[in-house]
NURO-480374 format. One record per residue: residue in three letters; z, x, y of N, C-alpha, C, O in turn. Coordinates in steps of 0.001 Angstrom, whole numbers, padded with zeros to 6 digits, always signed. Layout:
// residues N
ALAZXYZXYZXYZXY/...
***
This chain:
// residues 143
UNK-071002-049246-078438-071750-049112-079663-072891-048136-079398-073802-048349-078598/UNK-072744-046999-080181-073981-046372-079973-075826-046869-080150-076325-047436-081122/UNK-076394-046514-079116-077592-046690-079481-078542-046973-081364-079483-047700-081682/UNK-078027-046386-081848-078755-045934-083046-077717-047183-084085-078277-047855-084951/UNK-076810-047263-083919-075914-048251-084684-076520-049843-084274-077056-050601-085082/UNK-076334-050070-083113-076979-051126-082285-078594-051167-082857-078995-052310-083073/UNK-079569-050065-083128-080844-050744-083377-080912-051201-085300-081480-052125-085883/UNK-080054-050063-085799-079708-050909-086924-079510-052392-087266-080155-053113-088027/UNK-078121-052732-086264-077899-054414-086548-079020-054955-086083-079807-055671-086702/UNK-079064-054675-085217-081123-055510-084427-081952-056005-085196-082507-057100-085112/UNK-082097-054895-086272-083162-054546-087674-082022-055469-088529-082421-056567-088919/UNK-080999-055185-088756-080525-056579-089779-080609-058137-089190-081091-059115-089760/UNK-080010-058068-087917-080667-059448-087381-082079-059952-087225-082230-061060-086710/UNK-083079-059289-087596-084253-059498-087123-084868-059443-088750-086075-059680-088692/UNK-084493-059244-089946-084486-059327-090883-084386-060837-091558-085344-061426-092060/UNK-082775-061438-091453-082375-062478-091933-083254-063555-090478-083672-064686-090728/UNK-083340-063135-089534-084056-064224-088992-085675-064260-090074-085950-065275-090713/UNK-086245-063471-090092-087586-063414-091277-087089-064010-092156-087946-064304-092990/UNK-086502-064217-092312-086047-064396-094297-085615-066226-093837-086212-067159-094373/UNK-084926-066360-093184-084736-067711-092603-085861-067993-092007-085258-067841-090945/UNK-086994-068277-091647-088617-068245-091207-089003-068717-092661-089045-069871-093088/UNK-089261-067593-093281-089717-068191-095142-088983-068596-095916-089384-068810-097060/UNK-087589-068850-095536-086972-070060-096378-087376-071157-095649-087909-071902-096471/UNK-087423-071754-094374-087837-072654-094030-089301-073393-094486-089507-074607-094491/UNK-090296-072283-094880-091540-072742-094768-091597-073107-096321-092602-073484-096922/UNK-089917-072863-097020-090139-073310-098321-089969-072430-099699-089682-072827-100829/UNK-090261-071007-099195-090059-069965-100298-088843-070429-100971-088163-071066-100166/UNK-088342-070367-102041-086550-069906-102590-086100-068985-102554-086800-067976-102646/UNK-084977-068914-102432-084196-067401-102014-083508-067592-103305-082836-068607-103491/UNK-083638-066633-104256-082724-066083-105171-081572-064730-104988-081775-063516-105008/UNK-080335-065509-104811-079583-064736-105216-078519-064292-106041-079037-063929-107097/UNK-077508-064166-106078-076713-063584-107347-075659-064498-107516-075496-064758-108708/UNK-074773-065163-106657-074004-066418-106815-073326-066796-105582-073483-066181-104527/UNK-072256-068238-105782-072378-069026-104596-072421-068610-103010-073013-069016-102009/UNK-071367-067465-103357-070827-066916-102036-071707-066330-101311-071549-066326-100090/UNK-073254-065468-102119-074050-065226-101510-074702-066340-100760-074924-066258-099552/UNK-075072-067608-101642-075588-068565-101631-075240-069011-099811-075983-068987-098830/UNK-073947-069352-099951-072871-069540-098762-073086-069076-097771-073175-069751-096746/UNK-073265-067467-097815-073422-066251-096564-074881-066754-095426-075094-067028-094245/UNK-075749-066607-097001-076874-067043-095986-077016-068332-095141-077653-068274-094090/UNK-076480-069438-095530-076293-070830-095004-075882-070524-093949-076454-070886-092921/UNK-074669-069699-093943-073915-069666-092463-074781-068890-091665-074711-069364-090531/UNK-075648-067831-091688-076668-066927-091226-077848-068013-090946-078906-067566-090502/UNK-077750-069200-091142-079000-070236-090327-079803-070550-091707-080448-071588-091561/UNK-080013-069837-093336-081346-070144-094083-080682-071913-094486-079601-072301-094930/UNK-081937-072623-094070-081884-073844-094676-082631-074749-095806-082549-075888-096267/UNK-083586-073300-096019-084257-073546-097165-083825-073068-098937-083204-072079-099324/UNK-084428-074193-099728-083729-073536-101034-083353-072081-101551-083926-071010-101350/UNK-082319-072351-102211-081472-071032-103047-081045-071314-104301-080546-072304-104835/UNK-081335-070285-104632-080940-070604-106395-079972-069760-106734-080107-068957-105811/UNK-079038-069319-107414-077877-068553-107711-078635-068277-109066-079161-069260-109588/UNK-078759-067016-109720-078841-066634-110767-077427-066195-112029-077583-066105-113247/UNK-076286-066012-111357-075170-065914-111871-073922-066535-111939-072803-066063-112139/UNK-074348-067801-111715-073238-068750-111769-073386-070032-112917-074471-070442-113328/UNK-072208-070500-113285-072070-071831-114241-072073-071339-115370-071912-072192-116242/UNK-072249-069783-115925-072217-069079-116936-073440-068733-117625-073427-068165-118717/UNK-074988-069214-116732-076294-068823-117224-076430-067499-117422-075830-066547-116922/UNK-077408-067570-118319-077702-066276-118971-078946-065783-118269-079493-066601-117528/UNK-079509-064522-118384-080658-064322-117497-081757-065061-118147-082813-065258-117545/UNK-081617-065348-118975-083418-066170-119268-083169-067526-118910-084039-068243-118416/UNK-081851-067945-119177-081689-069433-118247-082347-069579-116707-083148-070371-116211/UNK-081608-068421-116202-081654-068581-114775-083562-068211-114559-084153-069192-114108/UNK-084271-067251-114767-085118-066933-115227-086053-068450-115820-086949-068701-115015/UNK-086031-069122-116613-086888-070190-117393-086402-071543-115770-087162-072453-115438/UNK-084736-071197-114932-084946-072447-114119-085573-071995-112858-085654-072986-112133/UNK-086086-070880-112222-086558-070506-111524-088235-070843-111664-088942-071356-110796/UNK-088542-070507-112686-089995-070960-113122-090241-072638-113236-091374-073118-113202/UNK-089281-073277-113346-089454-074737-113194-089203-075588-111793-088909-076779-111691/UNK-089480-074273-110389-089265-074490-109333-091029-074633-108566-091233-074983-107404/UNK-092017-074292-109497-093208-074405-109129-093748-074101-107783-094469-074771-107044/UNK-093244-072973-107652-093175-072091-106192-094209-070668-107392-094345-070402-108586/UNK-094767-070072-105782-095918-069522-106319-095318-068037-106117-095738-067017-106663/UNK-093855-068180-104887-093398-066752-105004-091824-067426-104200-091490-068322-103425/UNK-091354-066559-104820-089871-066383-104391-089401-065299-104020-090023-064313-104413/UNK-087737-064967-102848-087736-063939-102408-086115-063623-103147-085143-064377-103132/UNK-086233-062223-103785-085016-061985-104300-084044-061207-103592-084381-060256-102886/UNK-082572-061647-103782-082077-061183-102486-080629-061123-103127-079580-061628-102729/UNK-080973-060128-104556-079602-059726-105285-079082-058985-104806-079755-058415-103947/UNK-077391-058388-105002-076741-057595-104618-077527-056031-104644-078561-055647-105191/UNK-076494-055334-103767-077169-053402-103703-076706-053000-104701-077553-052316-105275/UNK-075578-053064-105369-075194-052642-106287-075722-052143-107681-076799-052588-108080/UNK-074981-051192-108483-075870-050923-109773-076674-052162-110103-077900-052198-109999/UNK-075840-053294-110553-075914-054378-111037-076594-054950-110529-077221-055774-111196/UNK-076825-054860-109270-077778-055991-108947-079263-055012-108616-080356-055538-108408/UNK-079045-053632-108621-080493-053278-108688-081096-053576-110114-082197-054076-110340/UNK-080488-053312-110703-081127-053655-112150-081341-055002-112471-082274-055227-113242/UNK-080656-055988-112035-080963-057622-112110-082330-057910-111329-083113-058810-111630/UNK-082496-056981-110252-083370-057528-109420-084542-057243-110164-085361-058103-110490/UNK-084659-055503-110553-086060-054945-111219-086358-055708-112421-087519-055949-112751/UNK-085209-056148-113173-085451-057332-114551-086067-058351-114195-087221-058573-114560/UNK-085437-059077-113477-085791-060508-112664-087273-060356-112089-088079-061241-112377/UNK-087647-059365-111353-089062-058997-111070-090051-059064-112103-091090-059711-111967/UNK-089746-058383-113183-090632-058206-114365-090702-059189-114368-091582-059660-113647/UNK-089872-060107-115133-089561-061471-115949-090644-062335-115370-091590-062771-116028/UNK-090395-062599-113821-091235-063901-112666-092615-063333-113418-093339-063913-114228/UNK-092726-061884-112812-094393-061703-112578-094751-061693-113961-095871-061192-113858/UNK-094593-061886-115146-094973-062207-116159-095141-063654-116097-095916-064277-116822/UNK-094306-064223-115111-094860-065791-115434-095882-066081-113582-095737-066991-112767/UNK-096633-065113-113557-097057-065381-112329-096508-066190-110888-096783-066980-109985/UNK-095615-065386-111426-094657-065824-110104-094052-064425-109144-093099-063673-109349/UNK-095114-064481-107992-094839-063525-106871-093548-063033-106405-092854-063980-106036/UNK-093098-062160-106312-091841-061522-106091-091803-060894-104802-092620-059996-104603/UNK-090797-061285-103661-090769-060895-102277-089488-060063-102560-088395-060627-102601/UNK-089624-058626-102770-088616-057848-102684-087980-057222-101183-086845-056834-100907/UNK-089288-057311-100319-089262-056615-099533-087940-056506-098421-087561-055533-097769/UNK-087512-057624-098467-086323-058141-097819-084943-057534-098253-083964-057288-097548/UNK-085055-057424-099092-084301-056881-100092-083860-055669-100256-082657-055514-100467/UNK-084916-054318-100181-085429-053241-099976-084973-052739-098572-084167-051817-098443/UNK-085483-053339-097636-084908-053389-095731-083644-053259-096057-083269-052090-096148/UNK-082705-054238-096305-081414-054555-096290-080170-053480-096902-078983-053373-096594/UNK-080998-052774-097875-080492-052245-098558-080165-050605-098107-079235-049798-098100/UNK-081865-050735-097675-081857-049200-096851-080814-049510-095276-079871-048802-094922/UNK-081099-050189-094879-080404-050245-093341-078316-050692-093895-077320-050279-093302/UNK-078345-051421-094894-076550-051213-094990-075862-050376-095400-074634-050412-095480/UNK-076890-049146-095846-075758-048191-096489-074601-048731-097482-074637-049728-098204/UNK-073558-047778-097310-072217-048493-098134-071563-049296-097783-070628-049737-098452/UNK-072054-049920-096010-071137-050838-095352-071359-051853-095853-070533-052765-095859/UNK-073095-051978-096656-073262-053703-097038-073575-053521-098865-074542-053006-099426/UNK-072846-053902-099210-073055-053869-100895-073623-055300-101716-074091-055493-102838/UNK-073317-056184-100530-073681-057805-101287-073978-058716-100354-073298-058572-099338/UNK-074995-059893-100309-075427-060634-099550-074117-061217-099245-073846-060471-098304/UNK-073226-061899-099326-071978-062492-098801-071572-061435-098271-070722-061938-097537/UNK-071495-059936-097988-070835-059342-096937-071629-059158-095631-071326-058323-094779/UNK-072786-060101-095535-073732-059657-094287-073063-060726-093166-073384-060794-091979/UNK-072272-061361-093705-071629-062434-092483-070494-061904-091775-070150-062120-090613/UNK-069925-061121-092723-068688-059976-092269-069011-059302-091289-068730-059340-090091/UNK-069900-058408-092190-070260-056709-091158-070933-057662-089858-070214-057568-088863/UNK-071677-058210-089724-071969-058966-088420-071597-059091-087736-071841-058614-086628/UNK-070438-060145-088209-069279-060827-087249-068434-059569-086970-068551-059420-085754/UNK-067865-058858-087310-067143-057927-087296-068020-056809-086243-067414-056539-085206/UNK-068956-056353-086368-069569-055590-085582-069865-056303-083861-069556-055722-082821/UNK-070383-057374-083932-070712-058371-082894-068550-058412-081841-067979-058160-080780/UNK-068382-058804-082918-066819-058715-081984-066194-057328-081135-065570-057244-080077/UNK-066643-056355-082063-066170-055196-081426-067210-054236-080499-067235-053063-080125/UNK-068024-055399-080358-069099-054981-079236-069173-056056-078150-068701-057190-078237/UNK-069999-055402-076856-070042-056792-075838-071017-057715-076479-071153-058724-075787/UNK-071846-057726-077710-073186-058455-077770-072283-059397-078694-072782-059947-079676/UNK-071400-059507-078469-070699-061027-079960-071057-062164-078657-070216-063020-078929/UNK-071483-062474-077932-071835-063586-077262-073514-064010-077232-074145-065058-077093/UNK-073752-062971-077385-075196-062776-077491-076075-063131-078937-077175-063639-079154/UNK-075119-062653-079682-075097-062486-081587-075771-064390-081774-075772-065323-080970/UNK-076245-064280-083158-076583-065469-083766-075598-066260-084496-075968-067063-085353/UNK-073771-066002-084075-072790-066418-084349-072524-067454-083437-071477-068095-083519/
***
């Protein structure tokens, strides 16, 4: 594995370990639906998640049940995609109108460091595992 590929995953592993850190201490992780939901579980977060696109909610549903989570900030952690950049920048507005802090930043990292290899939080368990195997560090990995 080249150097420069290798400090990439580093920077994605050293990412979702942060993000699993402030789900633990309680933040919610919003993301786009179960499978994301799923990805991160298996990636260690054991703190709450909310799915914004599942059971057939609408965005002000998901939106009005996020605000009834009485959290002072949440971290959004929608897909890269068209769709989910624009869910995310909506979803941003929406919170901080109800004074509710928005942790994009995670989000932003992830996005810049996956390129086209990572398009959706449920594919970060893939490219991982998949990268970790075809390197000597899959013993080493947080798998």
């Amino acid at each position: 594995m080249s150097a420069h590929f290798k400090d990439k995953v580093e920077k994605i592993e050293q990412i979702i370990t942060k993000i699993t850190e402030e789900s633990a201490k309680g933040k919610p992780i919003i993301v786009e639906g179960k499978k994301d939901a799923k990805a991160l579980q298996e990636l260690g977060v054991s703190g709450p998640i909310m799915t914004v696109k599942t059971g057939g909610k609408s965005f002000l549903q998901a939106t009005m049940e996020i605000e009834t989570l009485d959290t002072a900030e949440v971290i959004l952690l929608l897909d890269f995609d068209r769709r989910g950049k624009e869910g995310t920048e909506r979803l941003q507005q929406s919170l901080e109108r109800s004074k509710i802090k928005v942790n994009r930043k995670f989000w932003l990292e992830l996005r810049a460091l996956g390129g086209h290899e990572i398009q959706c939080i449920e594919s970060l368990t893939s490219y991982l595992y998949t990268i970790h195997k075809k390197s000597d560090t899959f013993k080493e990995s947080i798998f």
